[in-house]
C-alpha positions, 0 to 999 in steps of 0.5 A: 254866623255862616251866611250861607245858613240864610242861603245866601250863597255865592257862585263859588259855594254852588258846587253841589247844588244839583240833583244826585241823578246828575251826578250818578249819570256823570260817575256812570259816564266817567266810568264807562268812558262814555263822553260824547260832546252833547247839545242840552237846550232851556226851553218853554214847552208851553207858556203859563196860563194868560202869557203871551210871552216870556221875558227871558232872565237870570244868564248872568247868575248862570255865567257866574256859576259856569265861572267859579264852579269848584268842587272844593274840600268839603264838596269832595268829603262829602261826595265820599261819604255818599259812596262816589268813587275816587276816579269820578272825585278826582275828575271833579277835583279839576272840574272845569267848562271847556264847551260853548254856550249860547243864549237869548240876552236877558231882556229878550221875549221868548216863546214855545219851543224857542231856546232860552240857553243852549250848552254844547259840552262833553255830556259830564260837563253839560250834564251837571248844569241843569238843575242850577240853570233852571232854578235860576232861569226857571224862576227869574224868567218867571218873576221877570215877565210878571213884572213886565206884564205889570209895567206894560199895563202901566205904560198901556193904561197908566200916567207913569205910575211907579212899580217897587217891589215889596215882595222878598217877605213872601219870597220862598227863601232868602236867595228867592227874594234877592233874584225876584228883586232882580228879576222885577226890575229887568222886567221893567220895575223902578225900584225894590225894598231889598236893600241887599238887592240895592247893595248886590244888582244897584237896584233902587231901594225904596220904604215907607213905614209898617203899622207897627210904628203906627201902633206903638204910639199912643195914638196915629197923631202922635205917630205921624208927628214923631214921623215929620219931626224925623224925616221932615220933607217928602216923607211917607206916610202909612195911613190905614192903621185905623181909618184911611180917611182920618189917617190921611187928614191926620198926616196932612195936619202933622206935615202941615203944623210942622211945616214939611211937605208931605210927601206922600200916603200909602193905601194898604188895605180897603177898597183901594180903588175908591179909597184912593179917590177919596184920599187924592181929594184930600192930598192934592198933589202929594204921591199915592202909594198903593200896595196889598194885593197888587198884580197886572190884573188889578192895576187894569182894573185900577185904571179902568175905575178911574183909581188915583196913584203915583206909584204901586208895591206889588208883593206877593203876586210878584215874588211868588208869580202867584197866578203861574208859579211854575215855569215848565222850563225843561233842559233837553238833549238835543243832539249828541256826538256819533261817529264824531259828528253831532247827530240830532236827538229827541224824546218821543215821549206823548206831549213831550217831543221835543225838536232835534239839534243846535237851534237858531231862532229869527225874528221877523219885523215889519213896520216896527213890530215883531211878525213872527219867529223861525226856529231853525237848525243852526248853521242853515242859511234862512230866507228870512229878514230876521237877525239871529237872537242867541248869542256865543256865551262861552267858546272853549270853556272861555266867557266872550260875553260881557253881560249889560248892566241892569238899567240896560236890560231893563230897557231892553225890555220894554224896547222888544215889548213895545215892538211886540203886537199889543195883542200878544201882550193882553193881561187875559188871552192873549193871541199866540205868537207866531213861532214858524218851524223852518222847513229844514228842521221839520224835515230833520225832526222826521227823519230823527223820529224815523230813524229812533224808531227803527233803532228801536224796533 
């Protein structure tokens, strides 16, 4: 069977996975000659509800992408069969990246206005590039900063509880799942239960098991028996098939009678937060798996009622980014070639203008925290202490960036988190983070917002 039906799909295959607008405007742009270089930036123009920041993810699968895109055979019939014309197809036939690329490292904290990615291109080659980069920085970038804002309550409030995803079986769609797994653990997760994103990203895997094995037995007894007699030490048992109390006493007398260690017990259902008081009466020190419902504002509440665990599997909330499933990720022209130079270019559209030209961002710190963020023109020299964040990706079509691996990113991720203020990490309004305009790009905007509106009269 064709992986790819269950969406699977490799970087090679993701040709035409763009929106067709992209693909009119670059035909139109290849027809008219019209090929200047142009500057697209990936940014928030406002942070979801209750985040303070945004945890920046998914370049490498947009490396990937930039690396192997090919218009192959079939790409090519069926573009045909769509009324392109043969000049635009031959071009694409031979597609290939020439521009730069720059970004913010996953792992990273990002904030308003502030440049995720930044690609500078002959417009056909940036233009084809932005409904897969921000499907993949969008929804990573989501998933990602849920699971950091998971962990941090962790860290914050907990006593090194662990974090697993089980969310791929409310993912919207096989792919989702996957990236989400990946995503949660840049954000700061011990683990997963999609054995694919073991096998793909080396992210540890983890289970239990499901009430269905409960339910096929005669009764939880025999359940948990045939469960000891299988895995002997340490395993897991569900135990709220029926009652949560009984079930626990039953999987402390099965491991016991058969002389295995217990490993552990899963809360699945309930008032979590008492039952698992009553169920570390009953299991000492064997671990708490609690799971159903599970986000950043329950695990708060968690601790706050004094709830015992050793670890949490967070599903729905996570894969889904349920309180906030949109990102608002935009890829926005920034600057475009006239008279060979680059010329800064913006949208004057209410609410959604954006600020012109290549873009550095700078990082303040002082006493070991982040101070606050200046977002400039690139190239400009800055009176501020802060290094630059964004990082050459491409040069010359070339990739000169060797992405870290993932346990890497994942620290990377709570190193910027714990050297941002507590304050801008609150579960519930946090305080904004201070993002400074710098004096030249505010000038630059003016000028650009004049001269478009004189172009324009």
């Amino acid at each position: 069977m064709n992986q790819s039906t269950f969406g699977h799909i490799g970087p090679g295959d993701l040709s035409l996975f763009t929106d067709r607008y992209e693909l009119t405007m670059m035909e139109g742009y290849h027809d008219t000659d019209h090929v200047p270089t142009a500057t697209f930036s990936v940014y928030f123009r406002r942070l979801p509800p209750d985040r303070g920041y945004a945890i920046a993810a998914g370049l490498e699968q947009v490396i990937d992408y930039v690396e192997t895109i090919e218009f192959g055979e079939s790409a090519i019939e069926f573009l045909t069969d769509q009324g392109f014309g043969d000049g635009f197809l031959s071009y694409l036939e031979s597609f290939e990246f020439t521009g730069e690329m720059r970004a913010l490292p996953e792992g990273t904290p990002v904030f308003p206005n502030e440049p995720l990615l930044e690609v500078t291109a002959p417009i056909l080659e940036a233009q084809l590039f932005e409904t897969l980069v921000l499907n993949q920085v969008g929804f990573q970038t989501l998933v990602a900063t849920k699971a950091a804002r998971m962990a941090d309550v962790v860290r914050r409030r907990g006593d090194g509880q662990a974090l697993v995803d089980f969310g791929s079986r409310r993912a919207h769609g096989t792919d989702a799942g996957l990236k989400a797994a990946r995503a949660a653990y840049v954000g700061g997760f011990d683990g997963t239960s999609n054995v694919l994103a073991g096998e793909r990203f080396g992210v540890p895997t983890h289970g239990t098991m499901a009430h269905s094995w409960v339910q096929s037995f005669d009764t939880e007894r025999d359940a948990f028996d045939a469960f000891a007699d299988a895995y002997g030490d340490d395993a897991t048992y569900l135990v709220d098939t029926y009652d949560t109390v009984r079930g626990t006493e039953r999987a402390v007398a099965a491991t016991a009678d058969r002389d295995v260690r217990l490993g552990g017990v899963r809360l699945d259902s309930g008032d979590l937060i008492e039952l698992s008081k009553d169920v570390h009466g009953i299991v000492g020190d064997a671990g708490i798996v609690v799971s159903s419902g599970v986000d950043e504002y329950f695990l708060r509440e968690f601790f706050d009622r004094g709830g015992v665990a050793t670890a949490f599997g967070p599903g729905t909330a996570l894969t889904t980014s349920k309180d906030a499933p949109d990102s608002g990720v935009v890829y926005k022209l920034t600057a475009v070639e006239r008279d060979r130079a680059s010329s800064p270019s913006m949208k004057l559209s209410p609410g959604k203008v954006t600020y012109p030209g290549r873009k550095e961002v700078y990082r303040v710190e002082r006493d070991g925290s982040y101070r606050y963020d200046v977002l400039a023109r690139r190239g400009k020299r800055l009176e501020v202490t802060g290094e630059p964040r964004l990082t050459t990706v491409f040069e010359n079509g070339s990739c000169v960036y060797t992405p870290p691996d993932l346990g890497s990113i994942r620290e990377r991720t709570r190193r910027e988190l714990e050297t941002l203020p507590p304050r801008h990490r609150r579960v519930r309004e946090p305080e904004t983070y201070d993002v400074r305009i710098s004096d030249g790009l505010e000038t630059v905007t003016r000028e650009t917002e004049h001269a478009i509106r004189e172009r324009e009269r």
